[in-house]
N, C-alpha and C positions, 0 to 999 in steps of 0.2 A: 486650756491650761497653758495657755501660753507663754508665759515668763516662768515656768519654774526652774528652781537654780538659777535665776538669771543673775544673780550677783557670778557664779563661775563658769555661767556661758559669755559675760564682759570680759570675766579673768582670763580666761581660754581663748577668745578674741584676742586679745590683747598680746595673748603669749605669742600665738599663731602668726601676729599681723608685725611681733617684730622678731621674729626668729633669724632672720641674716643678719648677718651683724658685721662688721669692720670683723678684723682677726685680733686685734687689740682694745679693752676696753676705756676712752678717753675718761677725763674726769666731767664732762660732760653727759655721760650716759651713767652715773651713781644710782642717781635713783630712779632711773627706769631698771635698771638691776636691783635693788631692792623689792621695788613693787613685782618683778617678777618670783625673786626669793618668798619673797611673802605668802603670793598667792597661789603659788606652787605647793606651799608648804601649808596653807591652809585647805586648801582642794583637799590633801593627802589626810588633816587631821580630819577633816570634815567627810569623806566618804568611808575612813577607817571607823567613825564612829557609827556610818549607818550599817557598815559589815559587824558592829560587833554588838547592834542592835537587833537587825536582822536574824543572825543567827544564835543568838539569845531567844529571841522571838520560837524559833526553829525548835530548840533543845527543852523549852520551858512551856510553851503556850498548851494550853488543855486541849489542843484539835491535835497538835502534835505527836504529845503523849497517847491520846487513842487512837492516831493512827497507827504508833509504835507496838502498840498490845493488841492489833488485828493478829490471824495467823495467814500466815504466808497464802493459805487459798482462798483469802476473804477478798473481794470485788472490793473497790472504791466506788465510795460515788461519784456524781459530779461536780460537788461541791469540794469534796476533797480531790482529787485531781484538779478543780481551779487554785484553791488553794497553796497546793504543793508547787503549779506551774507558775504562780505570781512570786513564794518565795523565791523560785530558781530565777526568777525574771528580775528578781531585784539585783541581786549579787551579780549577775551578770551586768547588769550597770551600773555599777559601782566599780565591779573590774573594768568597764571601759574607761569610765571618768580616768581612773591611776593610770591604766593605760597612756591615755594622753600625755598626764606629767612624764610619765618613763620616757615617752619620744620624745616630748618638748624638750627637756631637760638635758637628757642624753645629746641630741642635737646641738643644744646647745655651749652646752661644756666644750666642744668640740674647739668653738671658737676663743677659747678660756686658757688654754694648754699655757699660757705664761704667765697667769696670775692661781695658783698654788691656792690661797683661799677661797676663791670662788669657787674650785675646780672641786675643793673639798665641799663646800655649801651642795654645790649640783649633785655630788656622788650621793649624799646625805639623803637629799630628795627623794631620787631616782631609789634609793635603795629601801627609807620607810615604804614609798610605793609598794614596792618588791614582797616588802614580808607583811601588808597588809595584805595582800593578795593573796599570798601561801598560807598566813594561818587562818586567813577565811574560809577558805578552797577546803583546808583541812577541816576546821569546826565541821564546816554547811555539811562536808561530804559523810562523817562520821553521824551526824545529826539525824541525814538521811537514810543511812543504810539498813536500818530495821523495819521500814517502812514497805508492807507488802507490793513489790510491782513496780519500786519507787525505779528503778532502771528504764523498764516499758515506758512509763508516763514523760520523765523527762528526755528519753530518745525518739520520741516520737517528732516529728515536722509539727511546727504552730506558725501557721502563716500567720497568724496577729500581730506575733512580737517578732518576725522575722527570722523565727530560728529553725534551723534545718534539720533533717534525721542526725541521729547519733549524736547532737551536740554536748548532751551530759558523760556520754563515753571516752569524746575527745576531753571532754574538760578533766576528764579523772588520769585519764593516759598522764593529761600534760603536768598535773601535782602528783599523781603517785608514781615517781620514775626517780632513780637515782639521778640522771642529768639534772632535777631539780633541783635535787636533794645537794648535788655538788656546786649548782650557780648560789644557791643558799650557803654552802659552807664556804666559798671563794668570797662572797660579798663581805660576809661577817669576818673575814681575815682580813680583806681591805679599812676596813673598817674600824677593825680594831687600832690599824696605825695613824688612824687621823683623830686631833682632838678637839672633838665635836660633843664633849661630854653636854654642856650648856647647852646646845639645839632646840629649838622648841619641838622634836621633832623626835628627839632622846628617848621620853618615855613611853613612848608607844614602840620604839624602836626592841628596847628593850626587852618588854613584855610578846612582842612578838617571834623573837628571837628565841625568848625563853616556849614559848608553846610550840613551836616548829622543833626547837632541839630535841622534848620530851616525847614528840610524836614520833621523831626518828631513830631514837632511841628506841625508842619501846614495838607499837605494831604495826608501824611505817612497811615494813618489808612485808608483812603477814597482810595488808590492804592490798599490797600491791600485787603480789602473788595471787589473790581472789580476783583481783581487777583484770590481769591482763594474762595472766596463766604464764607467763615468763618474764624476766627483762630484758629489753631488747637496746640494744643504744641507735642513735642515728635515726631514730623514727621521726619521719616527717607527719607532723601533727596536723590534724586538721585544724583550720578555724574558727572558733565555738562562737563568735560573734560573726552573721553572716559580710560577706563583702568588707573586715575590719579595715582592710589595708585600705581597702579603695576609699572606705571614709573617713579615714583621717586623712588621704591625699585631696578630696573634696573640700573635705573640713578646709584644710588651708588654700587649695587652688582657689577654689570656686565661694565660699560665700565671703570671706576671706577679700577674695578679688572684686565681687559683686558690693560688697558693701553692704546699704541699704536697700538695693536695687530688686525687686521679688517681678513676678512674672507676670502679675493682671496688672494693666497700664490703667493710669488715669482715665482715659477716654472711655473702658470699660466702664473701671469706677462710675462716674456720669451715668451708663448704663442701666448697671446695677442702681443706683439711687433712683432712677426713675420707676422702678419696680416695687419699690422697696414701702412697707404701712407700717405706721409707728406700731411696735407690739412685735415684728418677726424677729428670728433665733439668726444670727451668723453663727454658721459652724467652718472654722479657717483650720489653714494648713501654712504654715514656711517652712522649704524644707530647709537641712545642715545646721538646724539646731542642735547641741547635744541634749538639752531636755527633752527632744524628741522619744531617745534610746529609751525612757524611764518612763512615758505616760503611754497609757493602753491603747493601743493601735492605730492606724494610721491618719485619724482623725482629734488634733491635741486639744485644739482652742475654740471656745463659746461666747459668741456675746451677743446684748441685748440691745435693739435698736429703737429707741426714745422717738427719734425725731426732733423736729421742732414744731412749737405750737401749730404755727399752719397744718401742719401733718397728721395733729392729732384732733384736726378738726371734726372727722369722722366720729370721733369718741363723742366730741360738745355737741354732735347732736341728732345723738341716738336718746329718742328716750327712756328707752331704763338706765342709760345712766345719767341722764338728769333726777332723775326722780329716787337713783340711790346718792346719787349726791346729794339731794335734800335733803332726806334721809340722815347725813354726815353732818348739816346744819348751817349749807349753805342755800340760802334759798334762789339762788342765783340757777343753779343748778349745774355751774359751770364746771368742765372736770378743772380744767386749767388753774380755775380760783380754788378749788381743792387743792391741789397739786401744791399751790405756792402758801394756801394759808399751813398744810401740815407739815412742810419740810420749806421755808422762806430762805433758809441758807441755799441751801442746795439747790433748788429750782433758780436761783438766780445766777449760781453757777451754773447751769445746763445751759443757759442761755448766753455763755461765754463762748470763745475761740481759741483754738490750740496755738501756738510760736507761730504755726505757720500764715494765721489769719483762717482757718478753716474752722464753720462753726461744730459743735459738739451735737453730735448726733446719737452716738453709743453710750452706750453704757457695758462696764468689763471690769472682770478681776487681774490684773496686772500682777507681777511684782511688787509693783508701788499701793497696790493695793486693789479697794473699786476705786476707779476715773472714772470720768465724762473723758472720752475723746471724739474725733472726727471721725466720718465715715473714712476720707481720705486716709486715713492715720490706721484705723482697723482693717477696712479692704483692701490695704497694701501687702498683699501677703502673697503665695502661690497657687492656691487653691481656696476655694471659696465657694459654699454653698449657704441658699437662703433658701428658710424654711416658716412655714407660719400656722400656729396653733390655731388646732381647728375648735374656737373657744367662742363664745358668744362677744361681741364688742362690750358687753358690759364685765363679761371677764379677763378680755385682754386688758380695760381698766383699771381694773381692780390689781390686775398683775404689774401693772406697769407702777400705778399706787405704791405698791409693796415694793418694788425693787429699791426704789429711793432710799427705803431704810436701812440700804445696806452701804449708801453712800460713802465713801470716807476709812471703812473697815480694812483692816490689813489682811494680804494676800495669805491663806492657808496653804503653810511648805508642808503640813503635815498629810491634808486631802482626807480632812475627820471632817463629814457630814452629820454626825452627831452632835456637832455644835457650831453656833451662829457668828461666835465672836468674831470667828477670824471665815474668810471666804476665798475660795477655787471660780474658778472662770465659769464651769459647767452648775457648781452650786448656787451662783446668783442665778443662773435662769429656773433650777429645781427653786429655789423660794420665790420667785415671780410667778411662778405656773404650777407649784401644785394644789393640789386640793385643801382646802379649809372649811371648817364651817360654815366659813363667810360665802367662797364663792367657789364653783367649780374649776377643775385643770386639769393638769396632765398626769399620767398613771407613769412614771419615769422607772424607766427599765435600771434599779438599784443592784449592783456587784458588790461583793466581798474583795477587798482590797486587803492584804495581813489586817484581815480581823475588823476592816473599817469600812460601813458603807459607802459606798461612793456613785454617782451618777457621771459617765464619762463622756465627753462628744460623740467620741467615736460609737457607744452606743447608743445614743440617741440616733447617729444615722441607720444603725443596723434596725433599730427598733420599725423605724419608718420602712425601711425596706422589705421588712417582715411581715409587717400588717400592711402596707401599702395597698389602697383596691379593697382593703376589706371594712369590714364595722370596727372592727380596734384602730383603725387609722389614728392615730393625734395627730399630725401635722399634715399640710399641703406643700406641693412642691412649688417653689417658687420661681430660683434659676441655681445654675451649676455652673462654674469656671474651674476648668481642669485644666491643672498645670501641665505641662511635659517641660522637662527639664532640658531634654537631649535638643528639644526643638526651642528653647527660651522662649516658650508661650503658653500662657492659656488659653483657651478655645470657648464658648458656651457649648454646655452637654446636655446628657439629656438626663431623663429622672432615671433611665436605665444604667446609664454608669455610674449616677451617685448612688444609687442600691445597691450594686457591689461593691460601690469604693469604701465601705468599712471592713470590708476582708483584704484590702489592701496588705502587702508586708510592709513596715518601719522602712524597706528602702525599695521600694516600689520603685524609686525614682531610675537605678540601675537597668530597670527590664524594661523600660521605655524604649519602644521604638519612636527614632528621627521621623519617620512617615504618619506615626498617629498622633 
């Protein structure tokens, strides 16, 4: 899943890579000030709507509501505990994404102090931020409170998503406190004196204002009293998103500084391709993404390795599938002549080259969509494992057949596996390799995502690691490149540390020792 968000992981780049700035703005730098206004203020409209999706989702959806009408001594199961941990998991990054603008922004206003409009623009930002955040915090937390046990489940440690004990306790401290309640009433006074009524940023501004005043009004004080058994001021709060500080200073040091640049070399790359049979799965990693924060565990991105004709010469000539290719109605029984008579656009693309001159070996759901890219172009990443179904060559075929059809399709922001139109990086390879009438494949280990099936990389490798040695096995191990961040390199590993590297945390990268 590796571009998701990528439109505001460019914007967030962007913002990051031009934060110093002169102390004065020339007229030279106009509309790079714009484009940062813009995208600052779209970020904010754009994650304020999946908070007030989310917790819509929360208040409304049928699993919620029976959760709400358990009594207090009824057990969850583990479908509802997954459940209630993926909604906590979202809001949480969504509070990160505003996060970001809050520091960008603030930051940057800093350098602004004699241009009065701008300075109003930035406060604007930084402060929708502000009251997305609080009346989401509110909604989600009010949402949950009737939920038997709902305290245990989300204070518990989830190495998955990186989150530590007591994270939902801190998170309650930090919105049910008058300290908040008065950076809330100070903002809305600033605020009032600038006129910013026209903002694209107004309405929401508004409306959020209005649901945080009413909650403080009314049983603001009575939440918090249950919460924390007193008020206290001066409390130094924990950090509900683990290591926050250190990753947005990364965020900007380090990929920021790096560029393009990720940790398995070229000379690997070469490596790996020489390993590599048209039909295996890349399962990749780069870290200081922040689409990282939002896809399930430490393992984000899937892709499907094509080859080139030489490559899949193994397929032309095997015979069953010459003989299912007849069968198709070529009497050639060639797969290749298959390939190019059923999809002639696209096969003649596969046989193209990226900017760089490097031929198209992949196959992947992007941003952009499905491409053809190079191995060069997909293996540039910081971790990388190849993996290969344990499928008969006449079903790696037939899988490989089937992916083409998804050539060209636009990248799914929503992660609905319940339909085809639009496609996720993990879901090309679930419709390449699962099972059909037609032909055998893989039993892909499906989760509940709010309410939407999903097949994720990350479990796909847990999957492997579980069954690994036994008769459920799907996949074979191929090779492992693990990154270490502290050391700027990847290493080859072995099939034992890609077994546990799906219980990795989201920042793994921090607990890296220099020596390993």
């Amino acid at each position: 899943m590796k571009n998701l968000n990528a439109f505001f992981i460019v914007m967030i780049t962007m913002i990051l890579s031009t934060s110093v700035m002169a102390q004065s703005i020339h007229e030279d730098d106009v509309i790079l000030e714009k484009v940062f206004l813009q995208s600052n203020s779209q970020i904010v409209i754009h994650n304020r709507k999946k908070l007030i999706n989310l917790t819509e989702f929360v208040k409304k959806n049928e699993l919620f509501e029976n959760l709400r009408k358990k009594s207090g001594s009824s057990a969850l199961t583990n479908d509802e505990r997954q459940i209630i941990r993926e909604a906590w998991a979202g809001l949480l990054y969504h509070h990160l994404q505003l996060n970001h603008v809050i520091n960008n922004v603030s930051n940057r206003e800093e350098t602004l102090k004699d241009d009065a409009f701008r300075s109003d623009e930035y406060f604007t930002i930084e402060y929708a931020a502000f009251l997305a955040q609080y009346s989401s915090a509110i909604d989600f937390i009010r949402a949950m409170r009737k939920i038997p046990s709902i305290d245990k489940v989300l204070n518990e440690p989830n190495l998955e998503i990186g989150l530590e004990k007591n994270t939902f306790k801190s998170f309650k401290f930090d919105y049910l406190n008058i300290e908040k309640y008065a950076e809330f009433f100070a903002h809305r006074l600033v605020f009032m004196k600038k006129d910013m009524d026209e903002h694209i940023l107004n309405e929401g501004i508004k409306k959020d204002v209005h649901l945080v005043s009413k909650f403080n009004r009314g049983k603001a004080a009575v939440y918090t009293l249950k919460n924390a058994g007193a008020i206290t001021t001066n409390i130094l709060f924990k950090i509900y998103f683990p290591l926050q500080k250190n990753i947005s200073e990364w965020m900007g040091d380090e990929r920021v500084a790096r560029g393009d640049e990720f940790l398995i070399t070229p000379e690997q790359i070469k490596q790996v391709h020489s390993e590599l049979r048209a039909g295996d799965v890349l399962i990749e990693r780069r870290n200081w993404y922040v689409s990282n924060i939002g896809l399930p565990g430490f393992w984000p991105h899937a892709a499907l390795y094509l080859g080139r004709p030489e490559e899949r010469a193994y397929l032309e000539e095997d015979e069953d599938v010459k003989q299912w290719v007849r069968e198709e109605g070529h009497l050639s029984g060639s797969f290749e002549e298959l390939l190019r008579a059923r999809y002639p656009d696209v096969y003649e693309e596969s046989l193209g080259v990226d900017n760089h001159g490097y031929k198209y070996r992949v196959l992947e759901a992007m941003s952009e969509g499905v491409v053809f890219t190079s191995l060069e172009h997909s293996a540039d990443a910081d971790s990388l494992a190849v993996i290969r179904p344990k499928l008969s060559t006449l079903d790696i075929a037939k899988g490989l057949l089937a992916s083409l059809k998804y050539k060209g399709r636009p990248y799914d922001f929503n992660f609905d596996f319940r339909t085809d139109s639009e496609v996720v990086c993990s879901e090309l390879i679930f419709y390449a390799y699962h099972p059909t009438k037609d032909k055998n494949g893989i039993d892909f280990p499906i989760t509940t995502t709010l309410g939407r099936p999903v097949v994720t990389p990350n479990n796909i490798i847990k999957d492997l690691a579980e069954n690994f040695g036994s008769d459920k096995q799907q996949f074979d191990f191929i090779l492992f490149l693990d990154g270490n961040d502290k050391k700027r390199e990847a290493t080859f590993s072995t099939i034992d540390a890609l077994k546990s590297s799906w219980n990795r945390p989201k920042w793994f990268i921090f607990t890296q020792n220099r020596s390993k």
